[in-house]
N, C-alpha and C positions, 0 to 999 in steps of 0.2 A: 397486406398493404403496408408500406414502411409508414411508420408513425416517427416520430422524436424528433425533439427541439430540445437544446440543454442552454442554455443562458448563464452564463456563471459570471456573477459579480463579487469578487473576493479584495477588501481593500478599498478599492475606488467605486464600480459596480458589484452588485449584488446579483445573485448567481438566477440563471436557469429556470426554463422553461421547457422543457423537452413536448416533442411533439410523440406518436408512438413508431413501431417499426413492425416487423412479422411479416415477410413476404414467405405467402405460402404456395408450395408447391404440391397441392393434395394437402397431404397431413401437415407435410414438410412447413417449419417455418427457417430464416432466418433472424440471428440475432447477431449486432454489432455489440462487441466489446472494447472498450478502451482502458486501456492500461498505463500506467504512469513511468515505466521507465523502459528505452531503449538504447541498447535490446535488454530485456530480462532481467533481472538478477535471481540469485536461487530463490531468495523466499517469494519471487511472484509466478514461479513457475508453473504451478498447478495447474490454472487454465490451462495453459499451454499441453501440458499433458493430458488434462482431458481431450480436448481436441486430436493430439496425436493416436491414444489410443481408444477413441471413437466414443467414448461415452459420453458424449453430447449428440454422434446418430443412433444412440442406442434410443436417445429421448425426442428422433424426430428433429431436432436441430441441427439447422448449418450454422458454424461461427465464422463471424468476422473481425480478426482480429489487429486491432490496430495500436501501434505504439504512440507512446509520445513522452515530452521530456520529464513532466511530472504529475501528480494528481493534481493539478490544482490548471495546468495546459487539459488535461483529460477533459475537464469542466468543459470548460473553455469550448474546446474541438467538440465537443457534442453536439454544437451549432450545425457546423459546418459537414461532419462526420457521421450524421444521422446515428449517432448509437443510443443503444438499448438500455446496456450494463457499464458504469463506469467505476472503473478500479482506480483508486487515490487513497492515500493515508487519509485518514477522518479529520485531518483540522482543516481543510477547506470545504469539504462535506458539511458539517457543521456550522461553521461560518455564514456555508450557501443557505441552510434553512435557519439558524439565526437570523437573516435578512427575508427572510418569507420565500423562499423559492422551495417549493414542491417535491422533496425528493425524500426518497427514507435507503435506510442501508439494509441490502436481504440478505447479509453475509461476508465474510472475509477471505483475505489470499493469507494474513500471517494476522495473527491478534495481536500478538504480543511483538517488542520490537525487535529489532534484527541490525541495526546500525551502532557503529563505533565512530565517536571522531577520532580520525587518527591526525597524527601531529607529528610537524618537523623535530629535526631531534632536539634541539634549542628549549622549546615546550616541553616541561616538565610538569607544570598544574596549570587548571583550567585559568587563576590568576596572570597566567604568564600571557592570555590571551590579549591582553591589552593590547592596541596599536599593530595587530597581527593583521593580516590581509586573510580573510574567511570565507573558502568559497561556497556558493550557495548556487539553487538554480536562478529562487528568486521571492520576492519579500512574502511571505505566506504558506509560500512551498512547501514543502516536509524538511528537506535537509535544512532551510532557515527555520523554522520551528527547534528543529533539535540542537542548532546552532547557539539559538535565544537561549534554550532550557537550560544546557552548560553553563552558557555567559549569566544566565541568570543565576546560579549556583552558585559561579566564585560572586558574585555581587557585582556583576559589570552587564553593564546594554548594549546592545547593536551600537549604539553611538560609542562605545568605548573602542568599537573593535574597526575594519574595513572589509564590507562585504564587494567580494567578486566573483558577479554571475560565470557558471562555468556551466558547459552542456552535462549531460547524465551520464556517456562515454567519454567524456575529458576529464574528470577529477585526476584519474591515476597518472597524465601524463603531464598534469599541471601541477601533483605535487613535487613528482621528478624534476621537471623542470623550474620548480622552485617557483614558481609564479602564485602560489597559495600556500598557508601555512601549515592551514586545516583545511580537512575535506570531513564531513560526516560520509562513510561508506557503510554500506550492506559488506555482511560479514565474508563474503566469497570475493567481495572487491579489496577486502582489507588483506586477505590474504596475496590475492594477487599483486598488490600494491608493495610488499614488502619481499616478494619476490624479484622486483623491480631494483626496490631501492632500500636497502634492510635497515637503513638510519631510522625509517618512518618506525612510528609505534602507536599502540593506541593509547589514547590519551584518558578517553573515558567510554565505557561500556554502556551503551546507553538501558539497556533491559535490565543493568545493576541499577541506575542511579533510578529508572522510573519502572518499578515491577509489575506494574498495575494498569502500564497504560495502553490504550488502546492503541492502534496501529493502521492494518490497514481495511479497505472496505470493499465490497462490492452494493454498488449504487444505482438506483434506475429511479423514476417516476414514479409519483403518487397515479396518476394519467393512466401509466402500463400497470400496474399493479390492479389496477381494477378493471384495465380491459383484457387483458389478459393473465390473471394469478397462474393460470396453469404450467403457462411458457415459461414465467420466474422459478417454478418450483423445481420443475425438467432441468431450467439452466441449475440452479443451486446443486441439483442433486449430483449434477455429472460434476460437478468441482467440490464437490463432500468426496465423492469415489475417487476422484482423482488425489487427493488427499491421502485419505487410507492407501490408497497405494504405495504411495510415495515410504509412507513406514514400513511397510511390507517388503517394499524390492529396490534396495537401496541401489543396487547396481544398473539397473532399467534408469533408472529415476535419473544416474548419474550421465551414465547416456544420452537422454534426452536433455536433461541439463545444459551439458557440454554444446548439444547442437545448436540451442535455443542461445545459451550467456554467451557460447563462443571461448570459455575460459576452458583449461584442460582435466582433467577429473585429478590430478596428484594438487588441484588447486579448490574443487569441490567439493573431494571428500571429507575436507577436515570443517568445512564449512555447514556441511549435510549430516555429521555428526554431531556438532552445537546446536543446531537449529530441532533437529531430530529429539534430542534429548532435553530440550526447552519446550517440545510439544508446541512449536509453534505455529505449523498449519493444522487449520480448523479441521478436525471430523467431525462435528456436530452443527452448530450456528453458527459458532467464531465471534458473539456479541455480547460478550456478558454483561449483564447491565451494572455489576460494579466496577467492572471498567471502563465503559462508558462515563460515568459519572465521574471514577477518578479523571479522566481525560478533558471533559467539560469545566473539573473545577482549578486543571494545570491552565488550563486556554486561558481562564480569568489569570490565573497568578503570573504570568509572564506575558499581558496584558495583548492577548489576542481575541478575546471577548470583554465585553463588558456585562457585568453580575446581572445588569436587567437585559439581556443579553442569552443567557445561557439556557437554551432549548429545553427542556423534558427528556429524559430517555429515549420514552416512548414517541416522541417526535422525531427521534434520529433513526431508532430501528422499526422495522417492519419483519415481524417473525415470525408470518402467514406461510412464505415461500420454503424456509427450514422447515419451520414444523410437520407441512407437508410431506417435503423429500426424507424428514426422519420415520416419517408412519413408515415410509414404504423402506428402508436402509436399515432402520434401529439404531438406539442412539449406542454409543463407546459408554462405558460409564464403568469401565473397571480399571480407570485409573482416574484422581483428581483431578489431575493435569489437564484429561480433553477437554477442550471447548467447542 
């Protein structure tokens, strides 16, 4: 029977209420995912390759997979989009159970972060941002977050700067066409972007300035999580493999890639190389609880929480679903790096 209801109030409303989902066919269930950017970018591919190479029928699941413009719309659309699983960076994730709404994180698409602001050529340091026009999706967002972080860095606020909303497939033709200054992009758009227009450059690396911080999530209900632990731990498991893969068979990976973002692989690979050697999809949990915590205590410094505000750890992860999928996988543990 489909369950879910996702309520998200981030900003003005406080988030979610999801109802559950699982329509079964026999064993079969179905599960609604929602993802935050369309179409794709590299580092959110995994699902996406699970699905293609079956390892979520391996686990008795059908996926439904659905885009939208960012984690924070993902929320949002869970109303209306009955899903299960919703993939978003963690600062609205957090935000939403900061305000009391029911939801815990069973795992990740990328941990660690994967975006550059790149900048017109004019911008030289993040100080030059001043009076700049900064596009965003939108106030809360992930790319406004990362936006703040910089502006917070050289010593300048959203009020120093001009935020304009641009869709998730429009950064790259809105910095060409000069109608933005800065665009935060995923590293396979920054590449593409200066294929466009070689002036751009990146301003600042955002996994340099913040080492520690957490990224992105995969999210469901307090609700599904105890009516169904099993169906969480099948999903998690087939997006751990799908993962491992990904390090295994760069050229499949790039393949599928290419179908899914749409960008060309002489435009992927240099991108699937950084990210690769960053270790930045999860084989294990993808939740570490010291970066959780560094992530919680960024949200207060650049004032998207307030201190009596800031959740628990253990109130944002739920690592029932992993631990699971790792009995039956085993965990990587012969490099520091996994998560």
């Amino acid at each position: 029977m489909r369950i879910r209801r996702v309520i998200v109030t981030l900003v003005i409303l406080a988030v979610l209420l999801p109802t559950s989902h699982a329509l079964a066919q026999g064993s079969r269930k179905t599960l609604g995912i929602g993802m935050p950017v369309t179409p794709p970018n590299l580092p959110h591919i995994g699902v996406y390759i699970a699905k293609e190479l079956g390892y979520f029928d391996e686990e008795g699941i059908s996926v439904d997979l659905k885009g939208f413009e960012s984690g924070l719309q993902a929320l949002r659309g869970g109303v209306a989009g009955g899903l299960d699983i919703l993939g978003a960076s963690s600062e609205p994730v957090i935000k939403a159970i900061s305000r009391g709404a029911k939801l815990r994180s069973i795992g990740s698409y990328a941990h660690r972060l994967t975006v550059v602001m790149v900048a017109q050529e004019g911008i030289r340091t993040p100080k030059d941002l001043r009076g700049k026009s900064l596009g965003i999706q939108e106030v809360g967002a992930f790319r406004e977050v990362m936006t703040r972080a910089v502006l917070h860095g050289a010593g300048l606020t959203p009020q120093d700067a001009h935020y304009l909303p641009v869709s998730s497939a429009g950064y790259i033709a809105a910095l060409i066409g000069n109608k933005i200054d800065t665009a935060i992009l995923h590293i396979d758009q920054a590449h593409m972007a200066r294929t466009k227009k070689s002036s751009l450059h990146v301003l600042v690396p955002l996994w340099e300035v913040m080492p520690s911080y957490w990224y992105g999530t995969f999210t469901t209900t307090e609700e599904l999580l105890r009516k169904d632990p099993d169906l969480m731990a099948r999903a998690v498991l087939a997006i751990i493999k799908a993962h491992r893969f990904m390090y295994r068979n760069k050229d499949r990976t790039l393949e599928l890639a290419s179908k899914h973002t749409g960008y060309p692989r002489e435009v992927l690979g240099p991108a699937y190389d950084a990210l690769a050697a960053a270790k930045v999809w999860p084989v294990n949990d993808g939740m570490p609880s010291e970066m959780v915590e560094v992530t919680l205590s960024k949200m207060v410094e650049i004032a998207l929480l307030k201190e009596n505000e800031k959740p628990k750890v253990e109130q944002v992860v739920e690592r029932g679903p992993a631990n699971t999928a790792l009995a039956k996988l085993g965990r990587w543990t012969d490099d520091p790096g996994w998560k």
